[in-house]
N, C-alpha and C positions, 0 to 999 in steps of 0.2 A: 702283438699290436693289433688293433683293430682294420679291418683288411683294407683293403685298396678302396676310396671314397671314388663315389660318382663325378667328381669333381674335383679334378686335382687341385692343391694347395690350397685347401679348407679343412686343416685337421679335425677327425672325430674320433675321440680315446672309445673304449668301451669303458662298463662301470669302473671293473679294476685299474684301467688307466687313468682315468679320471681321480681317482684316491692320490695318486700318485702325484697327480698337479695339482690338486689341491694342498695336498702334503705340501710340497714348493711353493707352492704362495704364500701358506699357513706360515712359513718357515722366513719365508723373507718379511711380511708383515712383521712379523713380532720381532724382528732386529731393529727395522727401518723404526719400528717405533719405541724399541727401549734408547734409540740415540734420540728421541724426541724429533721424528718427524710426521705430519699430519697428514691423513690421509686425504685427496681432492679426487674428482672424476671430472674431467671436461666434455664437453658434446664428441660424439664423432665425426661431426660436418665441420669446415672449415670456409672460407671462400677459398676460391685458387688464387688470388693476388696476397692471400694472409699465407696460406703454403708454401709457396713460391716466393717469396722475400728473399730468401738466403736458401744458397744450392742448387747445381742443377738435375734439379731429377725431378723433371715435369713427363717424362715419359713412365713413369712410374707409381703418378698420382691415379686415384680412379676418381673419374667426376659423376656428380649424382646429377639427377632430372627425371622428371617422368616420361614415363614411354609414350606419351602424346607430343610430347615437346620436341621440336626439330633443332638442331642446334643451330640457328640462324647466323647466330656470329661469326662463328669459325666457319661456315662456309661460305659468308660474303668476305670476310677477310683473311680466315685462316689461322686468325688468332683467337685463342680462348677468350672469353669476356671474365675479366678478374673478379666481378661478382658471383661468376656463378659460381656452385656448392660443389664442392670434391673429399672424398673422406682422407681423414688425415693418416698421414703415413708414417708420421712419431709423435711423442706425447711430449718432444721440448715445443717445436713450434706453438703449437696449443696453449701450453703452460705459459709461454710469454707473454701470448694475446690475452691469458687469464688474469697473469700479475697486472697488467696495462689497466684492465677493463674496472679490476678490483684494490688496488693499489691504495684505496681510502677505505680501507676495511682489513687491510693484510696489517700483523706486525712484522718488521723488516728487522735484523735478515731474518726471514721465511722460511720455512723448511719444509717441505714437501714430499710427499712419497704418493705413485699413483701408478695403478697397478690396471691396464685397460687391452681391450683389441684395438691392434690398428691394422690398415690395411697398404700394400705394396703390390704394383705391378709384374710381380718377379716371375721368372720362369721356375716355375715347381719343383724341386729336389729334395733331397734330405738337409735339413737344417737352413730352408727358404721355404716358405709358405707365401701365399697372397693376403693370407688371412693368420694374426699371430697375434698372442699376447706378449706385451712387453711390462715390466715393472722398474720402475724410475724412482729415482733420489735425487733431487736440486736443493741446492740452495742460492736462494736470489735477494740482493741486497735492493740498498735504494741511494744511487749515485758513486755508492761505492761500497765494494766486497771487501776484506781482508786475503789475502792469499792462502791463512791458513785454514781457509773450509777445501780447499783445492786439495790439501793433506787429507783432512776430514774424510771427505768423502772416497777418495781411496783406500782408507783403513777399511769405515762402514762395511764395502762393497766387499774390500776381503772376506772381512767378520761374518757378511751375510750369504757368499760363498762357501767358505768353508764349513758353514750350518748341513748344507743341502749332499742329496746323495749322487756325488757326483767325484769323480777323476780328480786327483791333483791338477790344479792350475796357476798359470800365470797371469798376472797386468802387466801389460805391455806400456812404460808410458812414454810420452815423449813432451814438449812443448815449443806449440807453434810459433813462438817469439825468437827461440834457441834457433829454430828451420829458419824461419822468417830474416834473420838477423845476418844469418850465415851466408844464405841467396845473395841478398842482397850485398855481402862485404865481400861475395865474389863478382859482384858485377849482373847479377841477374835478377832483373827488377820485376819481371813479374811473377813475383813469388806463388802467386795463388798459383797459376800454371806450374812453379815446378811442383809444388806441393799435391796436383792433381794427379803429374805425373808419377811422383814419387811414389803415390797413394796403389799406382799399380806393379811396385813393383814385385811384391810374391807373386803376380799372376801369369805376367809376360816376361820375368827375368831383367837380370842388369843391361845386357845389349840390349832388348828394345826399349827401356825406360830411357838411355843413354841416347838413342835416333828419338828419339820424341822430342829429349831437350835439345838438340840441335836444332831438327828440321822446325817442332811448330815455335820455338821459342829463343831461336837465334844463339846458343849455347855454342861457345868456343869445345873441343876436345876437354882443355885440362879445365874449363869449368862444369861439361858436365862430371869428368873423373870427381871431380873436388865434391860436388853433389851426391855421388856413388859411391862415396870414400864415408863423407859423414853416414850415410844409409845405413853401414855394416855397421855402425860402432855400438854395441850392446854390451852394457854389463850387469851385472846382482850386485854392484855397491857404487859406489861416487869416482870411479878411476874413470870415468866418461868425459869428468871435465880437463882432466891431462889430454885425454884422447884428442879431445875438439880444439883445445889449446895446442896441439902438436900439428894442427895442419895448418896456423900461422895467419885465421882470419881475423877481423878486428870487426867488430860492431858494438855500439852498445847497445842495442837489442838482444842481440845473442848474447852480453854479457847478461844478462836480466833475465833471459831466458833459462840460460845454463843455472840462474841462481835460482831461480823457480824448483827445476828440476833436483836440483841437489836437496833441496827442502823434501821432498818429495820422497825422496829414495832414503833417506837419513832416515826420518821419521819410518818408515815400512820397514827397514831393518833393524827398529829396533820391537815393532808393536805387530809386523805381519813378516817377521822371517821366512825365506824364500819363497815369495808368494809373488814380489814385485820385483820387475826388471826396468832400468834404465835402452828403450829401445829406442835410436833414433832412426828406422825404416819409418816408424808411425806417424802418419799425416794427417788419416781423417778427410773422408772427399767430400764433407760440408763445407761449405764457405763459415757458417756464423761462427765457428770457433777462433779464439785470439788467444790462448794457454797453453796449458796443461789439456794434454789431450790423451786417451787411453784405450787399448784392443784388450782382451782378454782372450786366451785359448787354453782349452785344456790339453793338458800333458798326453801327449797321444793320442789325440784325437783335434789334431792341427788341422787336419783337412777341413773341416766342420765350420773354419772361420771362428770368428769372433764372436762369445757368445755374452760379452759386457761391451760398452764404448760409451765416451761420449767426451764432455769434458770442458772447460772454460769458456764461457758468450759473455763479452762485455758487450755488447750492442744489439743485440737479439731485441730485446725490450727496450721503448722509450716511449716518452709521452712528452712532446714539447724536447723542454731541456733537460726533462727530468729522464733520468737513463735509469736502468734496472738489469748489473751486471747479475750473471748466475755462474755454475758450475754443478754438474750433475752429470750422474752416470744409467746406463739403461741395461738391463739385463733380458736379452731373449730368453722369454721362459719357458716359448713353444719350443724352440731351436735346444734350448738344453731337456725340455720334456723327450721330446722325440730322441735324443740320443740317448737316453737314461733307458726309457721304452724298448730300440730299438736293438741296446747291446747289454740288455738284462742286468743292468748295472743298479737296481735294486725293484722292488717288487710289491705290491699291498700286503699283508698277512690274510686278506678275504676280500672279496669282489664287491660285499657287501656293508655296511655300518651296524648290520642289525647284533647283537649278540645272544637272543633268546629267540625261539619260537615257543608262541604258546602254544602246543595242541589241543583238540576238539574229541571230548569223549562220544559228543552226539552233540546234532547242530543246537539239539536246544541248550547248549555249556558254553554257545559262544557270548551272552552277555559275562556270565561270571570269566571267561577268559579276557575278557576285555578290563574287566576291572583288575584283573592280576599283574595284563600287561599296562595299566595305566599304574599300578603302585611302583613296579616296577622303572617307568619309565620317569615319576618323580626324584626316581633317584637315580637318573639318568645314564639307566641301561637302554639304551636300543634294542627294541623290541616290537614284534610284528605279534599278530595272530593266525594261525589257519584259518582260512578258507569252509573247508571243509571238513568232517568228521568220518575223515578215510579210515585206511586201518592205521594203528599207530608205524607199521613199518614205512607206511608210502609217506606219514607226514615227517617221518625222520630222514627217509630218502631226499624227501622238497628239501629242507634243513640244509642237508650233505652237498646239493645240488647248488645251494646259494652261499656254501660256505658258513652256516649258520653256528657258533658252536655249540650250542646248547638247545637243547626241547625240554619244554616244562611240562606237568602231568599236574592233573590235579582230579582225583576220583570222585565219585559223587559222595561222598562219608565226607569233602572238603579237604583233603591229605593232598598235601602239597610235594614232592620230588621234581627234582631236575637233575636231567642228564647230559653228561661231556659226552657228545656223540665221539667223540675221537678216542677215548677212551675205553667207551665203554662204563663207566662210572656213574652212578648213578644213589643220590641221597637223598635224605628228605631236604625240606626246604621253607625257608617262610620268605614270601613276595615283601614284606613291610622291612625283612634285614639283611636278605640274602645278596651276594656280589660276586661278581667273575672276579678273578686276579687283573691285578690292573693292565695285563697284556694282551688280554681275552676282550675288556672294558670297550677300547677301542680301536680302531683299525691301525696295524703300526706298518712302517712305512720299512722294510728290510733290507740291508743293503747287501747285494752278492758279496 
């Protein structure tokens, strides 16, 4: 991997790494669009009263201004001023403010795919950055979704998972109607709190999830137990809803929600076998979600966190009366780069794109190399020229040096050959028909 940056949590790949996210975007694009979603790019500024609608993670946002600029406001009151400019930290809020602004020029339901940096306040580790790419899939209707894009979209996200070079993994899902329905048919009305709670419970364990819901949220013992009981219930097929139905709650949210979910896992068992789990730990520490909601982890490599989430906003977006529910999932592509990167879990086949060097029999052969490597390049081989008219060893060493696989020769009599340095192989050649095997062609992406 490329070494330790001057500035933690601003990742910089080297060339070879770079191929390899590329590869991964290349990879997700072309899923995200044979299901027919269109690509968008939003600003990266945002205000902070558009950021901050839904969730609390204002310690997290970074705000923009220029270095002459004093922050007046928050030191006469200590409050941010909701106009000023802060870079946004996910690409749903954005997306909302996008459909709002554009909403007489969109066809409804929408579908979207957008593929950007955002930025986060985090403290710098492996698989957290400050600075990351994410790529996203929504879809947003106008007054009203069908529930079955909420399917949709977790097939998609498998389909375009399992493309990339990466671990077996899981979708975790869960729905916040089913949580929400259940809180409440035990008596615990402020669901968002337990849901915040609940949201930590891989990190601090069941005992302190369980003093949380007592102390800040008033929870009797057996209602936070009853809370801590649904958390564990995970299955790989539909025996979740005996599960929930065996601890004897009544809501009809949770009924609605439970039906949610069973559509959900039906459909993936039969179109994404073993790929999706029925998990009810998953909460989601956003406020804007009201669904179907979803974590992704790869198969041994849990620690890592979630490397997909997102899931159900019926109220994200509005204009007036007019609402703009969505559903869409986000894939960290820096968070799964850097573990691909980091545990040689696959590889470029060359550091470079080029697949010929032309060499230089003497500098005055560099216009005729340029036209060889311009025929060449119509027929879109990747190809550089020499520099210089070294000895031919030191230009096949440069070659060797950048992974190049092939040097072309062309004598003054016009006699065309080219050589597989790796080989050793070496034929003649004509520039107007000649080609690398298609694995030589371009840069292939190889998985350990």
């Amino acid at each position: 991997m490329a070494r330790t940056a001057s500035l933690s949590g601003f990742p910089e790949w080297l060339p070879q790494e770079r191929l390899v996210e590329l590869h991964v975007l290349d990879t997700l694009r072309k899923t995200f669009e044979l299901h027919g979603f269109s690509s968008i790019e939003t600003r990266a500024v945002e205000t902070v009263g558009q950021l901050l609608r839904k969730g609390e993670i204002d310690k997290e946002v970074y705000g923009l201004s220029r270095l002459q600029d004093g922050d007046e406001e928050t030191a006469k009151t200590g409050k941010t001023d909701p106009n000023a400019l802060a870079l946004h930290f996910d690409l749903t809020v954005p997306f909302a403010r996008y459909v709002v602004e554009n909403a007489g020029y969109l066809a409804f339901p929408f579908r979207r795919y957008q593929i950007q940096k955002v930025w986060r306040g985090e403290r710098p580790q492996e698989g957290r950055a400050r600075e990351f790419t994410q790529a996203d899939i929504d879809v947003v209707g106008d007054g009203e979704l069908p529930f079955r894009y909420d399917v949709e979209i977790a097939l998609v996200i498998a389909e375009a998972l399992s493309a990339l070079p990466i671990p077996d993994f899981r979708l975790r899902i869960n729905n916040r109607k089913l949580a929400e329905g259940f809180y409440r048919g035990i008596g615990l009305t402020d669901t968002a709190g337990v849901l915040r709670s609940i949201d930590k419970l891989e990190k601090i364990g069941a005992e302190k999830v369980a003093g949380l819901l007592k102390s800040e949220l008033g929870a009797t013992d057996e209602q936070a137990g009853l809370a801590l009981q649904l958390a564990t219930i995970r299955t790989e097929d539909t025996s979740f809803v005996e599960q929930v139905r065996a601890l004897g709650v009544k809501d009809e949210l949770l009924d609605e929600g439970l039906n949610e979910l069973e559509q959900v896992i039906e459909a993936a068992i039969q179109r994404a076998p073993g790929k999706v789990v029925a998990d009810l730990s998953i909460a989601r520490g956003l406020d804007y979600y009201t669904g179907t909601v979803v974590e992704t982890v790869l198969v041994g490599h849990e620690q890592l966190g979630s490397i997909c989430s997102g899931g159900r906003y019926d109220a994200l977006a509005s204009k007036g009366n007019r609402k703009f529910p969505g559903v869409g999932l986000s894939i960290g592509v820096t968070r799964l780069v850097s573990r691909i990167l980091s545990q040689e879990l696959a590889t470029a086949s060359r550091s470079v794109p080029t697949a010929v060097l032309v060499a230089l029999n003497h500098d005055d052969s560099w216009s005729a190399a340029q036209d060889v490597a311009a025929q060449l390049r119509s027929r879109g081989i990747a190809t550089e020229v020499a520099a210089k008219a070294e000895k031919f060893g030191k230009q096949i060493k440069f070659a060797d040096r950048r992974s190049i696989p092939f040097v072309w020769f062309t004598d003054d009599d016009g006699k065309h050959q080219v050589k597989d340095i790796r080989s050793g192989e070496q034929v003649d050649a004509d520039p107007a028909t000649w080609t690398p095997s298609e694995e030589d062609l371009y840069v292939r992406v190889v998985t350990a």
